[in-house]
C-alpha positions as CSV (number, residue, x, y, z in Angstrom):
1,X,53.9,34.3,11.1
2,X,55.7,36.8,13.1
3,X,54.8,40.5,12.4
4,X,58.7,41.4,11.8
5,X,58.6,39.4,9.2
6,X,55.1,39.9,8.0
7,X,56.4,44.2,7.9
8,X,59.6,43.4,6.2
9,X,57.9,40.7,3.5
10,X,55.5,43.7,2.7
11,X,57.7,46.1,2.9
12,X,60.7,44.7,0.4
13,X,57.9,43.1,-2.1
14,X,56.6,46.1,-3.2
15,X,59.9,48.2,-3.1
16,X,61.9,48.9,-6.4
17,X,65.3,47.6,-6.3
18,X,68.5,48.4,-8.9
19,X,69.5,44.9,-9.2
20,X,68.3,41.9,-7.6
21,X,69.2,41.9,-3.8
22,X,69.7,38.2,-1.8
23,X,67.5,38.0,1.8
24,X,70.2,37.3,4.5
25,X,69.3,36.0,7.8
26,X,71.4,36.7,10.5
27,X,71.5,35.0,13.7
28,X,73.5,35.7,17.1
29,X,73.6,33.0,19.7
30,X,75.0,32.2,22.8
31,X,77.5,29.2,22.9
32,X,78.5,28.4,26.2
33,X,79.9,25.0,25.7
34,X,82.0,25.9,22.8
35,X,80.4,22.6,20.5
36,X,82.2,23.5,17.3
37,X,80.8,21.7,14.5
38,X,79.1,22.2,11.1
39,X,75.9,20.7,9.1
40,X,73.5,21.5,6.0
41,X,70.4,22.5,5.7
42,X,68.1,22.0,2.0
43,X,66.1,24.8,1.4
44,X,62.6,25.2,0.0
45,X,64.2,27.1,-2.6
46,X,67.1,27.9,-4.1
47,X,68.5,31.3,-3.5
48,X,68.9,31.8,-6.9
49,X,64.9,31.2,-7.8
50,X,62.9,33.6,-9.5
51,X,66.7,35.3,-10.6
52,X,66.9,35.5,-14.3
53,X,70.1,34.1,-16.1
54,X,71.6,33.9,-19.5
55,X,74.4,31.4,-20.7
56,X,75.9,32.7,-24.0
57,X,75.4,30.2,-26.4
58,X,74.7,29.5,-30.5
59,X,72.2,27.2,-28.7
60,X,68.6,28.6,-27.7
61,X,66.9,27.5,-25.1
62,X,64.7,28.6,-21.8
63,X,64.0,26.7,-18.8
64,X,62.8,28.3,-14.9
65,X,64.0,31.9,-15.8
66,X,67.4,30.6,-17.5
67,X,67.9,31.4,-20.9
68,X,71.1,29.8,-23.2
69,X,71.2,31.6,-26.6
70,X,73.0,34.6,-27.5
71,X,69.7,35.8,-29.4
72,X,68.8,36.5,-25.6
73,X,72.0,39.2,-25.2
74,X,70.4,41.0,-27.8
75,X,67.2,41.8,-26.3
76,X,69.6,42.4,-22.9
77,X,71.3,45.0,-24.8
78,X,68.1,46.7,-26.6
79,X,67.0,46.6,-22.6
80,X,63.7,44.7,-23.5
81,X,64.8,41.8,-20.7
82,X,66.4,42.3,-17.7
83,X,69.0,39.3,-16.3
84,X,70.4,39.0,-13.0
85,X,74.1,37.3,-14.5
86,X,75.4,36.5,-17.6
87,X,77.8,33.7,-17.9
88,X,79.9,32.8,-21.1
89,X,82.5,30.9,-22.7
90,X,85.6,31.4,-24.4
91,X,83.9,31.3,-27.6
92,X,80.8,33.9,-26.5
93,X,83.5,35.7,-24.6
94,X,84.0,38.8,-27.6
95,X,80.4,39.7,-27.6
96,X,81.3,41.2,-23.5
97,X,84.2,42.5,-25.0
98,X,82.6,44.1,-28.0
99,X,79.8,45.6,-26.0
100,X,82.3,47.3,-22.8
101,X,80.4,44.9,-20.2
102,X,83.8,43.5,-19.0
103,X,83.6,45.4,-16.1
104,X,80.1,44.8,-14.9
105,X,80.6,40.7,-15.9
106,X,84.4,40.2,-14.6
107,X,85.9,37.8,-16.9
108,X,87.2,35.8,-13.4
109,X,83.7,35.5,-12.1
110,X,81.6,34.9,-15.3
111,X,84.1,33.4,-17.6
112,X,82.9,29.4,-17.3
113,X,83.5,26.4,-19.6
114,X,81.2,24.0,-17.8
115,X,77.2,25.5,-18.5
116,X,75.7,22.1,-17.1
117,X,77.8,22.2,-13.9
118,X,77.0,25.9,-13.2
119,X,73.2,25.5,-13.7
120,X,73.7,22.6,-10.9
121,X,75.3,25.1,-8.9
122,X,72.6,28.0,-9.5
123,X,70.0,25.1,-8.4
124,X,71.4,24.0,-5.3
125,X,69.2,24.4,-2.7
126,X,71.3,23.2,0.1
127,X,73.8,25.8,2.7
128,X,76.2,25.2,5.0
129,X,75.9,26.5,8.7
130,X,79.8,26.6,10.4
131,X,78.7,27.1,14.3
132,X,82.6,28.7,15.3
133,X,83.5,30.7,18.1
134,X,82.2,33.9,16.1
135,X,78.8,33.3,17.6
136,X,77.2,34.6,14.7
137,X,75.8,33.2,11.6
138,X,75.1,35.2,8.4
139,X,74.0,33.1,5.1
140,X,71.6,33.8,2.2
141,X,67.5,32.7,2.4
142,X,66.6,34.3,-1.0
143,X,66.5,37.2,-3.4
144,X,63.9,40.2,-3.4
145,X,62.1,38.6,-6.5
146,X,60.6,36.1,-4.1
147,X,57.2,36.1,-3.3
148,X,56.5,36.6,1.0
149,X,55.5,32.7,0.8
150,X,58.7,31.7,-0.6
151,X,61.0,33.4,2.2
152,X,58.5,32.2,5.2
153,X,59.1,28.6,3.7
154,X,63.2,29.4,4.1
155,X,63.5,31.4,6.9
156,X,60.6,28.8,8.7
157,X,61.9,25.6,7.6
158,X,65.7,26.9,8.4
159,X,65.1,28.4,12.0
160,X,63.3,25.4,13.0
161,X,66.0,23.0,12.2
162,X,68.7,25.4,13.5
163,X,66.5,25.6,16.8
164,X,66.5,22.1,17.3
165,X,70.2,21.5,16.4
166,X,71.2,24.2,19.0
167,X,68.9,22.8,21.2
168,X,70.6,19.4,21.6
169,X,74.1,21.4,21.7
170,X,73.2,24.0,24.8
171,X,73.4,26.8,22.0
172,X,70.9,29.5,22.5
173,X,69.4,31.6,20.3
174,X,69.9,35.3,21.3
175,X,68.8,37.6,18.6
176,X,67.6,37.0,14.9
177,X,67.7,39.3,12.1
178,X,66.4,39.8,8.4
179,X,67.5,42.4,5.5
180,X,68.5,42.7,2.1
181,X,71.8,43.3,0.5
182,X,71.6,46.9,1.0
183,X,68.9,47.5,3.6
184,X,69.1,48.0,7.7
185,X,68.4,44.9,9.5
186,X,65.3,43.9,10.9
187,X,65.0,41.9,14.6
188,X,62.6,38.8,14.3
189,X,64.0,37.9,17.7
């Protein structure tokens, strides 16, 4: 594995974070030809593993680090469990209200009427990469709560495939990059 990544696994897996940061890889390349195009890539893992979620719900239930129940908000709100998002429904909706948390779970973004369909979403392990004439591609590998063999998996499995994409297009690869939400960026390449 290549030491810039080795320093920055170690380096963000033992740091404490305020909330759960994604791992974004950024790469700039060099395209000549101008090939314009897009594909997808399936990921090891979701970007969304290891992230802890809770669907408001009269139902209980807990499945890979989502729970449904509202017994869970509880617990949330006596700060004995931490989650990453909270999603509701119209009809969970007053217990946000109740508690002042409208703010930090905007009724646009969490407000959802399909749990099933979100989940999916939460799940999906597959991107989209848009090569454009921007020269530049930014997209998410992971969150901080993965473990150093879950974002060589990503970042491996993604680079190769990229590299052998822009290697049938006359795209080269010019510099790579690796941080958190909040953190400076770290060269690979």
């Amino acid at each position: 594995m290549n030491n810039s990544l080795i320093n920055f696994c170690n380096f963000f897996l033992n740091k404490k974070f305020n909330f759960t940061e994604s791992i974004d890889l950024n790469i700039i390349f060099n395209n000549k030809k101008k090939n314009y195009f897009n594909f997808f890539i399936n990921l090891f893992y979701s970007v969304n593993d290891n992230k802890k979620i809770l669907f408001l719900s009269d139902k209980n239930s807990v499945k890979d680090n989502i729970y449904i129940g509202n017994n869970y908000f509880n617990n949330f709100l006596e700060k004995k469990i931490f989650f990453d998002k909270i999603f509701y429904n119209k009809d969970n909706f007053f217990l946000i209200k109740k508690h002042n948390l409208v703010k930090k779970f905007s009724k646009k973004k969490n407000l959802i009427n399909n749990y099933e369909l979100k989940i999916n979403e939460l799940k999906n392990k597959i991107i989209k990469i848009i090569i454009n004439k921007n020269n530049f591609l930014n997209f998410k590998i992971g969150n901080i709560n993965f473990n150093s063999n879950m974002i060589e998996k990503n970042y491996f499995y993604i680079i190769n495939y990229i590299k052998k994409i822009f290697f049938k297009n006359n795209i080269i690869i010019e510099n790579i990059y690796i941080n958190t939400t909040m953190s400076k960026s770290y060269i690979i390449k």
